[in-house]
C-alpha positions as CSV (number, residue, x, y, z in Angstrom):
1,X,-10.6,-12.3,-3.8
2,X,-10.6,-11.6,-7.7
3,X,-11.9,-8.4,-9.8
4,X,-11.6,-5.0,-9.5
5,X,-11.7,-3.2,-5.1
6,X,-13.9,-1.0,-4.8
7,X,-11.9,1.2,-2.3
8,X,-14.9,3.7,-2.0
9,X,-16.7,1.2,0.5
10,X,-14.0,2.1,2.8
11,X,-13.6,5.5,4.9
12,X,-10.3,4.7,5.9
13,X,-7.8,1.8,6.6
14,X,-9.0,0.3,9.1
15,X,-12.0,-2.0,10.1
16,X,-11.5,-4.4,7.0
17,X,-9.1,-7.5,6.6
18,X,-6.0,-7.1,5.7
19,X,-5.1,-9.8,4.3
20,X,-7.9,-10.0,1.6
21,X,-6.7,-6.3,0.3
22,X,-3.4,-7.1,-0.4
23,X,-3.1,-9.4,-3.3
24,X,0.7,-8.2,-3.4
25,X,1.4,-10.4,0.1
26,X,-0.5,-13.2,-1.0
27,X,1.1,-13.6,-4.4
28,X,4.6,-13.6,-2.7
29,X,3.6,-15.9,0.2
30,X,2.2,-18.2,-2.2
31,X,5.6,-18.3,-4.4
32,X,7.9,-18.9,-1.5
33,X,6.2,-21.0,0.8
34,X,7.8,-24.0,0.5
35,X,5.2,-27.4,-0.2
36,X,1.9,-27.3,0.6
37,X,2.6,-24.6,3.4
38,X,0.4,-22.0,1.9
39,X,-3.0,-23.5,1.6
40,X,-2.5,-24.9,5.1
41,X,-1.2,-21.7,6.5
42,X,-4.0,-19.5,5.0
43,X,-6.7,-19.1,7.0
44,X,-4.6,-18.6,9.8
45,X,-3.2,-15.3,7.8
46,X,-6.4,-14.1,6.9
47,X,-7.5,-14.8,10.7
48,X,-5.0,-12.9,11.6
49,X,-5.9,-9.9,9.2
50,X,-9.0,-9.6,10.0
51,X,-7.8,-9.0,13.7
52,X,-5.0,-6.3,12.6
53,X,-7.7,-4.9,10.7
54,X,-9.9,-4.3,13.7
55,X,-8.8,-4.8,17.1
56,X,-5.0,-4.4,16.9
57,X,-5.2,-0.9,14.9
58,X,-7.7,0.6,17.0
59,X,-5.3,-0.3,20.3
60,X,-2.2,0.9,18.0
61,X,-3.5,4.1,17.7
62,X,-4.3,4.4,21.2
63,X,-1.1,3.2,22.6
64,X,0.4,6.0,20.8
65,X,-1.1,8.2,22.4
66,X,-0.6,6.7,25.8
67,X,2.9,4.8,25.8
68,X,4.6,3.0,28.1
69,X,6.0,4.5,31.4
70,X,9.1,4.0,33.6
71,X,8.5,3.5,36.8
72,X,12.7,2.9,38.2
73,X,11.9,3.0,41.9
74,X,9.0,1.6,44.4
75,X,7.7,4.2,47.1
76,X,10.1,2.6,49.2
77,X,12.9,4.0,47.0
78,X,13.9,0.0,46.0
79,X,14.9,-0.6,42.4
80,X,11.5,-2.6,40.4
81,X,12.4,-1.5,37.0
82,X,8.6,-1.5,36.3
83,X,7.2,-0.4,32.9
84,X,3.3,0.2,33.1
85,X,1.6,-0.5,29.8
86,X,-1.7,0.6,28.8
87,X,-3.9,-2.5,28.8
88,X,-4.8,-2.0,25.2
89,X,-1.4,-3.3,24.3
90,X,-1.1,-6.2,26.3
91,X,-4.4,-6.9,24.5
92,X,-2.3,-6.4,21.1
93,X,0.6,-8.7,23.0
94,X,-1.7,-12.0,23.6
95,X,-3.9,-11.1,20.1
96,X,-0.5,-11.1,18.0
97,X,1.3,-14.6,20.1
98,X,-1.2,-16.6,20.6
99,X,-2.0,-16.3,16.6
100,X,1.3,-17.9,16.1
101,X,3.4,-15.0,15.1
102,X,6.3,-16.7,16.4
103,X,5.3,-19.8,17.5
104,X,3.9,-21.2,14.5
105,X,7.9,-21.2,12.9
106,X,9.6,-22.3,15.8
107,X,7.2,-25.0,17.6
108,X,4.9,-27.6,15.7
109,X,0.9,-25.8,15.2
110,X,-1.8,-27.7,15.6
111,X,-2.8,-29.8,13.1
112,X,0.4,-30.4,11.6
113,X,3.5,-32.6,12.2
114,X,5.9,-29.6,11.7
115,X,6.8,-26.1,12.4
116,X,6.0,-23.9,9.8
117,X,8.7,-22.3,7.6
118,X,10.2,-18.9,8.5
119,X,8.4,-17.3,5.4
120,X,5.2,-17.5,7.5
121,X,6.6,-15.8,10.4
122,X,7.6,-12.9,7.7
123,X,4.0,-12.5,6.0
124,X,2.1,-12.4,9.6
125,X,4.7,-9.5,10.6
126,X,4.3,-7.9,7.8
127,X,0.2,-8.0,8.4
128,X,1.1,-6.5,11.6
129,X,3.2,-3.7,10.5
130,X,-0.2,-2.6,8.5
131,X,-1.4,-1.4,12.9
132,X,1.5,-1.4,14.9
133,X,4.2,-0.3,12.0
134,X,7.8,-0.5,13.7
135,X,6.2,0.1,17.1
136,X,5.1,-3.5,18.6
137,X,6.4,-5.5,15.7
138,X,9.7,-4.9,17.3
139,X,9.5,-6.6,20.2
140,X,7.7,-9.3,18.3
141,X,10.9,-9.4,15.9
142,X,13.3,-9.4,18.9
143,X,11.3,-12.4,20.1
144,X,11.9,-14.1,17.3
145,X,15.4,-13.4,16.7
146,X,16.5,-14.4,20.3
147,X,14.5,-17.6,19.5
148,X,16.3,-18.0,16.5
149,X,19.8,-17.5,18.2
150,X,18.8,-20.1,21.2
151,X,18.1,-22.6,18.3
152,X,21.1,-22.5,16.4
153,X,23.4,-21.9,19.1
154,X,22.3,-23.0,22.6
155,X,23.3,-26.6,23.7
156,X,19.8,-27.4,25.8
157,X,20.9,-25.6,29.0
158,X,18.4,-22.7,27.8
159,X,15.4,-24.8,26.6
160,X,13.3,-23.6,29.5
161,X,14.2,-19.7,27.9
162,X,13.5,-21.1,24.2
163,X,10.4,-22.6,25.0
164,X,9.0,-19.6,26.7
165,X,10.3,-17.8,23.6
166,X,8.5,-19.7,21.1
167,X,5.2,-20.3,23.2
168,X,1.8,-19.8,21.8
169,X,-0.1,-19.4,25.2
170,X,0.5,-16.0,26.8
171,X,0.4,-16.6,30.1
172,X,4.2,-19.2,29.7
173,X,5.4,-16.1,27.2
174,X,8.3,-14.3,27.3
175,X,9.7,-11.8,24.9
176,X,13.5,-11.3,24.0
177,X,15.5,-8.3,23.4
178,X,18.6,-6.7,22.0
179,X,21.1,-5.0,24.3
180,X,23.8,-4.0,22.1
181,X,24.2,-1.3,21.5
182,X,27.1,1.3,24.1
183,X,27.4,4.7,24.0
184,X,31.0,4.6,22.6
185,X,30.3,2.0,20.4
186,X,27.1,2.1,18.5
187,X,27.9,0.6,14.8
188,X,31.2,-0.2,16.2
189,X,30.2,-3.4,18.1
190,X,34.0,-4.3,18.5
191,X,34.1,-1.5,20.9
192,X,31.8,-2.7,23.1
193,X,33.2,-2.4,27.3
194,X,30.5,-4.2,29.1
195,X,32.4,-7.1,31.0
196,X,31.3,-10.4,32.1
197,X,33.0,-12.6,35.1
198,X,31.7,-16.0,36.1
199,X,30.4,-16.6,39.4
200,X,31.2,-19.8,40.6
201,X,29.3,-19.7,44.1
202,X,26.5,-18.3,42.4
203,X,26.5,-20.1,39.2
204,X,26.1,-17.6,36.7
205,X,28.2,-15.0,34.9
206,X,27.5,-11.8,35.6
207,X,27.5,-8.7,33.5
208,X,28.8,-5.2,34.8
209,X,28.6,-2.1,32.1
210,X,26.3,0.3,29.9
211,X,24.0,-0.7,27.5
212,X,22.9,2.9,25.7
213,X,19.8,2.1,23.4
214,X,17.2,-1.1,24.7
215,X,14.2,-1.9,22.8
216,X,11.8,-3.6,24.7
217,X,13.4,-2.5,27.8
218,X,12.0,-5.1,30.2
219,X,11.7,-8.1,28.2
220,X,12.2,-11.2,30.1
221,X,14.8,-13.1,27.9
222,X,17.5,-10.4,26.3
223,X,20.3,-11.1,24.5
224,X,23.4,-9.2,25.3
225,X,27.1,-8.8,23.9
226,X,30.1,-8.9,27.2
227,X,33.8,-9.0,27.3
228,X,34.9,-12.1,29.6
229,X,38.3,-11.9,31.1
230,X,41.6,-12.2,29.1
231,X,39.6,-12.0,26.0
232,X,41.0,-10.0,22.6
233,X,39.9,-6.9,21.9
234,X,37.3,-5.9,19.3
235,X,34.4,-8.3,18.0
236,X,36.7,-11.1,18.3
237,X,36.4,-11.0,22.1
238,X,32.9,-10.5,22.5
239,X,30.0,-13.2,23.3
240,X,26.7,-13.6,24.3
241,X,24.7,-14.1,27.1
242,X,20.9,-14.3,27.8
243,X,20.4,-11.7,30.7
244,X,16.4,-12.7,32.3
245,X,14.3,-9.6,33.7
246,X,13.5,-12.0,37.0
247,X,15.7,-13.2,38.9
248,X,17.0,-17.1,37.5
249,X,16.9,-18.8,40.2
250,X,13.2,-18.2,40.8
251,X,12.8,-19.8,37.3
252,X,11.9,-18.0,33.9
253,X,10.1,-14.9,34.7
254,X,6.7,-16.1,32.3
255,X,4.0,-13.3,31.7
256,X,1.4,-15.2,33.7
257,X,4.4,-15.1,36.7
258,X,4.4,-11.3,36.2
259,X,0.5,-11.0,36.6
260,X,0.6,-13.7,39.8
261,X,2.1,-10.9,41.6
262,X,-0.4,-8.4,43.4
263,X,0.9,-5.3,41.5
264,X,4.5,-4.9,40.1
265,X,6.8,-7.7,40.6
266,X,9.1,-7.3,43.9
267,X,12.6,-6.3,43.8
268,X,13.4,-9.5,44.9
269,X,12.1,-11.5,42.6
270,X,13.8,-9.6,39.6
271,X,17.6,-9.9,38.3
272,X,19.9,-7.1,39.6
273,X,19.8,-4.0,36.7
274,X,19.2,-0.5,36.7
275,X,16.5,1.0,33.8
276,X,17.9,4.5,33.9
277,X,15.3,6.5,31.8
278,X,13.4,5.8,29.0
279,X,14.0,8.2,26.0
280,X,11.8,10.6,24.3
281,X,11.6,9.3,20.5
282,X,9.9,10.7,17.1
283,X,8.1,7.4,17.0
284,X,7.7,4.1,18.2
285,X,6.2,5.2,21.3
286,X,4.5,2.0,22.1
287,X,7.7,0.2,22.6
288,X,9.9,1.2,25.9
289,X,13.4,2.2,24.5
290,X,16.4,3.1,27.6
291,X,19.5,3.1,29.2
292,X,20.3,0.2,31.0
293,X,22.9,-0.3,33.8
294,X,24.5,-3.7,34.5
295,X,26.0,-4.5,37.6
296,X,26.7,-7.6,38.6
297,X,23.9,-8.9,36.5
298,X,23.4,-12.5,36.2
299,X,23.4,-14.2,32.5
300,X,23.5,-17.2,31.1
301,X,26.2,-18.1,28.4
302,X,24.6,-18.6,25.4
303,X,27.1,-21.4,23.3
304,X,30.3,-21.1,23.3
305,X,32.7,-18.1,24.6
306,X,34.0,-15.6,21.6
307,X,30.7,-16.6,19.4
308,X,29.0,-13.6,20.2
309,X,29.7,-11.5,17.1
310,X,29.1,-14.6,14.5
311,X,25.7,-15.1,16.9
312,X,24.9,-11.8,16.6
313,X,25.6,-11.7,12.5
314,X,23.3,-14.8,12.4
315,X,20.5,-12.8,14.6
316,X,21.1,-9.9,12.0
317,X,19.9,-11.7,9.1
318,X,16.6,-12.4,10.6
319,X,17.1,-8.6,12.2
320,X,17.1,-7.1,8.7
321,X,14.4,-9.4,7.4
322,X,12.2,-8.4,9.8
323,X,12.7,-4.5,9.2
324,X,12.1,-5.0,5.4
325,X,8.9,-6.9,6.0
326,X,7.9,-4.4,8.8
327,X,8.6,-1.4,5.5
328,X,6.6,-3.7,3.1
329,X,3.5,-3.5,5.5
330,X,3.8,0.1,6.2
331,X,4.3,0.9,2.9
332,X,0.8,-1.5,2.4
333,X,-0.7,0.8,4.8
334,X,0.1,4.1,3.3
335,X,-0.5,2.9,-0.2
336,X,-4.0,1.8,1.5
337,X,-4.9,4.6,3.3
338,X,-4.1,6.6,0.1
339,X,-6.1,4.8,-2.6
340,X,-9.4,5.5,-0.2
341,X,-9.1,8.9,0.0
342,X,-8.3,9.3,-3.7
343,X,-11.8,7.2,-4.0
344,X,-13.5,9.6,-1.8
345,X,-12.1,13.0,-1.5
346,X,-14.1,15.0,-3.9
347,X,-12.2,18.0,-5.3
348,X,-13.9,20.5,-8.1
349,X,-16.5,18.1,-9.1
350,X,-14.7,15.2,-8.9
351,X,-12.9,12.1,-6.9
352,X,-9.1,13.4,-7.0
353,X,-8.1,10.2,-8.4
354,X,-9.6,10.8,-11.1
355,X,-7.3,13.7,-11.8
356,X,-3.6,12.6,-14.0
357,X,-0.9,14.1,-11.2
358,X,-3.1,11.6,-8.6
359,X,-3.3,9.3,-11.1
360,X,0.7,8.9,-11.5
361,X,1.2,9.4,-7.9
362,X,-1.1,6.4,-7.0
363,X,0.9,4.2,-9.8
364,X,4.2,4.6,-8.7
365,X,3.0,4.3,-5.0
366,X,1.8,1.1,-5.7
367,X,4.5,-0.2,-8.1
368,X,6.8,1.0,-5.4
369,X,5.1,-1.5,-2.9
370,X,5.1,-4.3,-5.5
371,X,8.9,-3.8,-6.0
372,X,9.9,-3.9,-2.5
373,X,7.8,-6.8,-1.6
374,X,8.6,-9.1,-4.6
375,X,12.7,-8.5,-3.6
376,X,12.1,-8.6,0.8
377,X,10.2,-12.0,-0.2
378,X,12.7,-13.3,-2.2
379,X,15.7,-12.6,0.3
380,X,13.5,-14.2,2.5
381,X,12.5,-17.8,0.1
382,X,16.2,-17.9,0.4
383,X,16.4,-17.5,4.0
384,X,14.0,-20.2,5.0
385,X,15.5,-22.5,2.6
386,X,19.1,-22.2,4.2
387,X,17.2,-22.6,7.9
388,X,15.1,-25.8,6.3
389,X,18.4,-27.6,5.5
390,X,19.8,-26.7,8.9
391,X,16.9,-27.9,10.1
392,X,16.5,-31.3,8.2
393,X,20.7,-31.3,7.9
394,X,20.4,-31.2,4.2
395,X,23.9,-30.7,2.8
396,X,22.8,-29.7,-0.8
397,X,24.1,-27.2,-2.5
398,X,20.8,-25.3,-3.2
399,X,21.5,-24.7,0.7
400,X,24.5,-23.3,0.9
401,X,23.5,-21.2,-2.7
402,X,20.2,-20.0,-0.4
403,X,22.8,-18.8,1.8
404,X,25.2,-17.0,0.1
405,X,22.2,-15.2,-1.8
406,X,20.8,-14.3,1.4
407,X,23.7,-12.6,2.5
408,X,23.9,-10.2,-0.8
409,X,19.7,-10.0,-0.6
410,X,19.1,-9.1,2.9
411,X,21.1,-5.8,3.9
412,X,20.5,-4.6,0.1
413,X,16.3,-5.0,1.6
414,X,16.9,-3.8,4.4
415,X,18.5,-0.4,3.0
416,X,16.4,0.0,0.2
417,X,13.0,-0.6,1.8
418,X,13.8,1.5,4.9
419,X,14.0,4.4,2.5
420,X,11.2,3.4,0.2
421,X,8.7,3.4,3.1
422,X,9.6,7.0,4.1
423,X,9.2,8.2,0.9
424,X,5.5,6.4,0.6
425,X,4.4,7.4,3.5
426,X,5.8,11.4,3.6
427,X,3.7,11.1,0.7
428,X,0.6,9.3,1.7
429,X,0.5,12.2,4.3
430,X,0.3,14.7,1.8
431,X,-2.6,13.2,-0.4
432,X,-4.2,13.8,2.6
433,X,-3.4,17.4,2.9
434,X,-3.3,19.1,6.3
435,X,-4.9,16.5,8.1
436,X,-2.4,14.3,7.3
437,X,-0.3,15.9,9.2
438,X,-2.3,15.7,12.3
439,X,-2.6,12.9,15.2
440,X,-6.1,12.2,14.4
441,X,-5.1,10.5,11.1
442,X,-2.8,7.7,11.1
443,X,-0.2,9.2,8.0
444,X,1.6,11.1,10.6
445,X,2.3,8.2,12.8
446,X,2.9,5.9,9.5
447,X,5.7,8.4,9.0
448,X,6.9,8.8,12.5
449,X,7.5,5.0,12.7
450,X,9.3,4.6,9.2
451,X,11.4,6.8,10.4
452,X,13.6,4.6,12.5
453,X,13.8,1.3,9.5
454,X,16.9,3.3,8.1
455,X,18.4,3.1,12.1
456,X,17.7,-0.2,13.4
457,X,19.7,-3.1,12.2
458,X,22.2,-0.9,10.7
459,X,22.1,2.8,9.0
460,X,21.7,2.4,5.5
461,X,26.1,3.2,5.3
462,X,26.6,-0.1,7.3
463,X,24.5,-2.0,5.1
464,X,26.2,-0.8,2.0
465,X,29.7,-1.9,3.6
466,X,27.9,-5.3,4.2
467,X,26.9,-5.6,0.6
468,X,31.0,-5.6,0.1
469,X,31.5,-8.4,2.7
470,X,28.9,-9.9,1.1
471,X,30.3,-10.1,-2.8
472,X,34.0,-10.5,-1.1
473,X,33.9,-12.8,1.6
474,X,30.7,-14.8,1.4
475,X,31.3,-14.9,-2.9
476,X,27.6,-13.6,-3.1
477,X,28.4,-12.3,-6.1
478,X,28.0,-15.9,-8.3
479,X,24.3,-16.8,-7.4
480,X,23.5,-13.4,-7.7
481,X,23.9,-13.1,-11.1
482,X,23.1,-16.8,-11.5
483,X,19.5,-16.0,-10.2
484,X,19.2,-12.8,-12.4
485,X,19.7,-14.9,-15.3
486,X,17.7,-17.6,-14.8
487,X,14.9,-14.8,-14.2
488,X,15.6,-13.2,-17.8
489,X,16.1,-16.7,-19.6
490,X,12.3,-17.8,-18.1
491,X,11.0,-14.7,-19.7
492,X,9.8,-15.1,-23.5
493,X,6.5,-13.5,-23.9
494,X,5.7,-10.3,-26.3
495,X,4.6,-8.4,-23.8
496,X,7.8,-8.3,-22.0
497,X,10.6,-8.0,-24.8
498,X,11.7,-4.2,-24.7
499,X,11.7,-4.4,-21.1
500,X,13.4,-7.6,-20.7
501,X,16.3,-5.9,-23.3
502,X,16.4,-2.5,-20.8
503,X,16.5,-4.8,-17.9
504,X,19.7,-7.2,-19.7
505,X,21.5,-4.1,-20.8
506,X,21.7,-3.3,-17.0
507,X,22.9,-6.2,-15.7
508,X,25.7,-6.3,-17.8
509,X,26.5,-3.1,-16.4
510,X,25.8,-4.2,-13.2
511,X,28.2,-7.2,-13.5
512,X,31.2,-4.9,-15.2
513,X,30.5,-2.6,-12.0
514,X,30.4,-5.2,-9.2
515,X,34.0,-6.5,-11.3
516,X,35.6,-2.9,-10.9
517,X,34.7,-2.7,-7.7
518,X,36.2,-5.7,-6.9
519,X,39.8,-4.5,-8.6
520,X,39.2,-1.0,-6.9
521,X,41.2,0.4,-3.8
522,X,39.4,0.1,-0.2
523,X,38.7,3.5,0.2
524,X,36.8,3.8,-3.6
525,X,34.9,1.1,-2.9
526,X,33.6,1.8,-0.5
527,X,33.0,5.1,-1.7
528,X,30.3,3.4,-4.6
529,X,29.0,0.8,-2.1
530,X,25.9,2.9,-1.4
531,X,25.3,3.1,-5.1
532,X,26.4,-0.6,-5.6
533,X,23.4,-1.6,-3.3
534,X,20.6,0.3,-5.0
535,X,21.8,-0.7,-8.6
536,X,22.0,-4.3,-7.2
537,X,18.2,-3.6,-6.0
538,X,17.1,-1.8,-9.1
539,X,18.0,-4.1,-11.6
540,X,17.4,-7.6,-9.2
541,X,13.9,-6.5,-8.8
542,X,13.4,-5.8,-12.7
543,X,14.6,-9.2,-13.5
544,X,12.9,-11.1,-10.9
545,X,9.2,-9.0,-11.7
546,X,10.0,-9.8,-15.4
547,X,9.7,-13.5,-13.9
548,X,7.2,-13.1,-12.2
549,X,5.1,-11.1,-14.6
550,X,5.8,-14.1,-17.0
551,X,4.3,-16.5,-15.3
552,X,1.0,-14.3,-14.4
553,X,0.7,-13.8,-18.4
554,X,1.0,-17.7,-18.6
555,X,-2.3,-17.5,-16.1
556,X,-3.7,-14.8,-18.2
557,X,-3.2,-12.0,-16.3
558,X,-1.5,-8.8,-17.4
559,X,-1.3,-6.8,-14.4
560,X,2.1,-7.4,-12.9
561,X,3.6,-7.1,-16.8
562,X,2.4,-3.6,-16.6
563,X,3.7,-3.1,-13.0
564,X,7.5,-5.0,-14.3
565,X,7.7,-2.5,-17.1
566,X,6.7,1.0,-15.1
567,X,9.4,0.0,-12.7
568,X,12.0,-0.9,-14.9
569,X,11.4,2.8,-17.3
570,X,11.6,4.4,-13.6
571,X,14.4,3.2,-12.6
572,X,16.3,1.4,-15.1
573,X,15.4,3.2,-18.6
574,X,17.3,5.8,-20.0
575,X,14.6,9.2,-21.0
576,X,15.0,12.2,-23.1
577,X,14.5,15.3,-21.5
578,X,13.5,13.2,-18.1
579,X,10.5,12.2,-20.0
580,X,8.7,15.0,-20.6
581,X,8.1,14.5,-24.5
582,X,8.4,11.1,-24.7
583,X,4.3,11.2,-24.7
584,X,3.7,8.2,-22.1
585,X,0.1,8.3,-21.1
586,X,0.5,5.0,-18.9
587,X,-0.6,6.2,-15.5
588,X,-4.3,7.4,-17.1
589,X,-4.6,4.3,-19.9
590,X,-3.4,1.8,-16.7
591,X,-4.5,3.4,-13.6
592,X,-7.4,1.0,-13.1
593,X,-5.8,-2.2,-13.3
594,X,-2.4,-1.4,-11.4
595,X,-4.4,0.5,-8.5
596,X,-7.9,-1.5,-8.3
597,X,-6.8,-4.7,-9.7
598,X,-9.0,-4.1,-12.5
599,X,-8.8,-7.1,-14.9
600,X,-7.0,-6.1,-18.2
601,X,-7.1,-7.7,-21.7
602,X,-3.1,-9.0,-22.6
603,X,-4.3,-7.1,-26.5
604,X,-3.8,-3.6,-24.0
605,X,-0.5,-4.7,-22.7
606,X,0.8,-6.1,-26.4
607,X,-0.2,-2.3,-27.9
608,X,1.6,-0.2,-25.7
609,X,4.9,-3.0,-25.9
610,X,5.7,-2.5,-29.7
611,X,6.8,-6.7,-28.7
612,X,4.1,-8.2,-30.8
């Protein structure tokens, strides 16, 4: 799609493709899909759009209303564990797998002779955040990152789990899950009491303790951190084990299994565990979060014993990724649903966009989505390139660069889009005015949702400690600043000099601060690590739109130059008197081509630059 959107041939979000409206996901798909990946890869993504778009965000809104329920005991009184979900979601479940949300990264599609990269797996997840925000893309991403960890680390006595994993037929599905989180332990994973002990009549370890906070409660294939005997204390001590919903030696507990049964599956057919509750949340009511008792539970070892924290560090990176994408597509969403109503709402005379506060609002609204999903796609064109050499045992040292970077780029996305996507969407609900702020309108739950990112995967404090690790340990600190100035040196055009200098000017400050920092005592470090992170975002994302901005002007379009240089005076430029006098007009002379993609001549972009 090219030209100016018309969003006035839209009552709301919903009941269009996805895909085709957001030209921000399919300029960053296309830059980081590795080879020829894209134009094979995109039909399947605007398939899968146009399915969000309908099917899946009609059953999202429904399942919100009508979330899952915990049923912990038969009429007998025996312990089934059984969640009941409204059909509409397992209708979202088999819509969303057997696209190839995770299959299509993990196992070779159809038509091709190999999987396809983890980028892919990304954009669809961000499509589906657009419907099911951080609700069912959860369990999707806990799929996927239990997949991920059976990859790398399991040695073929799991393949039966993997494959179930990574299957693109529902009925020989499973989905993973997360148990790590303990009640005295929470961020503190080293704390963690739940013990394991092998069982050498049975043939399995099994797991006795208290896991506090389960996503996807009753997933078949969870992934769970234990203590086995005589091992150290703190995260040293800990590994992993794979912990089924049915019982193992019935074989893996597939969803077609589940539906076999006449009713809930028996006790007997399902592993020894006690689902305590499920808890009340603000949001995310479509995915089953509770307490979960272990006792006795049978697991399988998943690699080696003590691995568990490095596993889980690994699983993190895909974790955050995930929960970046997931705020990218909300953000998409709110930034959607906000630019229709703007179109249509008619206030004194006239459509409220038309009006200069809207006008401004709907700029940095967008900008904001542009930012966070140019520097979330470019954590993650580094994370598929460190998984492609693992994959392909490349030893190159672009690999081991890809990783390093990633390390830096992925809790700093993580932390700043998390925020970002409350912000957008608090404020999407009040362009609506009141009814925003009611059920029948889908800003309240677009809020609601966001409202976890910040909490999963690590608070936004844990992530800024990471960011140390990151600079310290992994020596993130060279290729970051090797990528920032390869951005700024590929940037030459007159349309981008004065922001190009704000953008330098901050990176040398950047680099003197990251340097201090690094001389600095523990506690004063870590102290400025929250603010380390966001000036790491800030100025990243100003070089890297610079680049990217460049090499649209080389195509002949303007638009992302103006969208590079309203982020960079937001958050980068120094103002007088915050602004006010400095006479910028840009959200009324721009409005058009930074909100509807309105073509602009590059003569409009070279006048307001004084680079010419």
């Amino acid at each position: 799609m090219t030209g100016q959107i018309d969003y006035s041939q839209y009552e709301r979000g919903r009941y269009c493709n996805y895909w085709d409206l957001d030209r921000t996901l399919q300029r960053e798909l296309r830059r980081v899909s590795p080879d020829e990946e894209f134009e094979w890869a995109e039909p399947r993504l605007a398939d899968f759009g146009e399915v969000v778009g309908h099917t899946i965000a009609d059953n999202a809104d429904y399942v919100d209303r009508h979330g899952p329920e915990l049923d912990t005991y038969d009429r007998n009184g025996n312990v089934h564990n059984y969640v009941e979900y409204p059909a509409e979601l397992h209708e979202t479940e088999r819509l969303a797998y057997e696209s190839g949300i995770v299959a299509d990264s993990f196992q070779t599609p159809p038509g091709r002779k190999t999987p396809l990269s983890h980028s892919h797996y990304f954009g669809m997840l961000y499509l589906l955040a657009y419907a099911e925000t951080s609700g069912f893309v959860c369990p999707v991403a806990m799929t996927a990152g239990a997949a991920h960890v059976l990859e790398l680390f399991d040695d073929g006595s799991l393949a039966e789990y993997y494959e179930a994993l990574t299957s693109r037929e529902y009925e020989h599905l499973i989905e993973g899950a997360m148990f790590l989180t303990e009640k005295q332990g929470g961020s503190d994973v080293g704390a963690n009491e739940t013990r394991a002990e092998y069982d050498d009549e049975a043939g399995y370890w099994r797991l006795t303790g208290e896991k506090w906070f389960c996503s996807n409660i009753d997933a078949e294939g969870t992934l769970a951190l234990a203590r086995t005997p005589d091992a150290p204390d703190g995260t040293a001590g800990l590994s992993m084990f794979l912990v089924p919903h049915g019982d193992p030696d019935e074989g893996v507990l597939t969803r077609g299994r589940r539906e076999s049964f006449d009713g809930p599956p028996p006790g007997e057919a399902l592993n020894d565990q006690y689902y305590r509750r499920l808890k009340e949340k603000l949001g995310t009511t479509n995915v089953p979060t509770g307490e979960v008792e272990f006792d006795g539970t049978k697991a399988h070892l998943v690699g080696e014993k003590g691995q568990g924290f490095k596993q889980m560090a690994e699983m993190l990176n895909l974790e955050r990724l995930s929960n970046a994408a997931s705020a990218c597509g909300i953000m998409a969403r709110a930034v959607l649903e906000s630019k229709i109503h703007a179109t249509n709402r008619v206030a004194f005379g006239r459509p409220i966009e038309e009006f200069p506060l809207m006008r401004a609002d709907l700029v940095d609204m967008a900008v904001d989505h542009e930012a966070a999903t140019a520097f979330t796609f470019e954590a993650i064109r580094h994370f598929t390139a460190r998984e492609r050499g693992r994959r392909t045992e490349t030893e190159e040292e672009s690999v081991e660069r890809s990783y390093r970077l990633m390390r830096l780029l992925a809790p700093v996305a993580k932390l700043r889009t998390a925020r970002m996507a409350i912000e957008t969407t608090s404020y999407a609900m009040e362009i609506r005015g009141g009814d925003g702020y009611v059920d029948d309108f889908v800003t309240s739950r677009l809020l609601r949702d966001a409202q976890v990112l910040p909490i999963w995967e690590g608070t936004e404090n844990i992530l800024a400690l990471d960011v140390l690790r990151a600079l310290d340990r992994e020596a993130a600190g060279e290729p970051f600043t090797a990528e920032i100035q390869e951005f700024l040196d590929s940037v030459d055009h007159p349309a981008l000099t004065g922001t190009v200098e704000t953008v330098e000017s901050e990176f040398h400050s950047l680099v003197g601060a990251m340097a201090a920092l690094a001389e600095a005592d523990e506690e004063y470090a870590q102290l400025s690590a929250k603010r380390l992170a966001h000036y790491i975002f800030d100025v990243f994302t100003g070089a890297l739109l610079l680049a990217e901005a460049q090499e649209q002007l080389d195509n002949g379009d303007a638009r992302l130059a103006l969208v590079a240089r309203r982020f960079v005076e937001r958050e980068l430029a120094d103002s007088e008197a915050r602004g006010i006098t400095d006479g910028d007009r840009f959200a009324i002379e721009f409005f058009e081509p930074i909100v509807h993609f309105e073509p602009i001549a590059l003569e409009a972009v070279l006048d307001e630059n004084d680079g010419e």
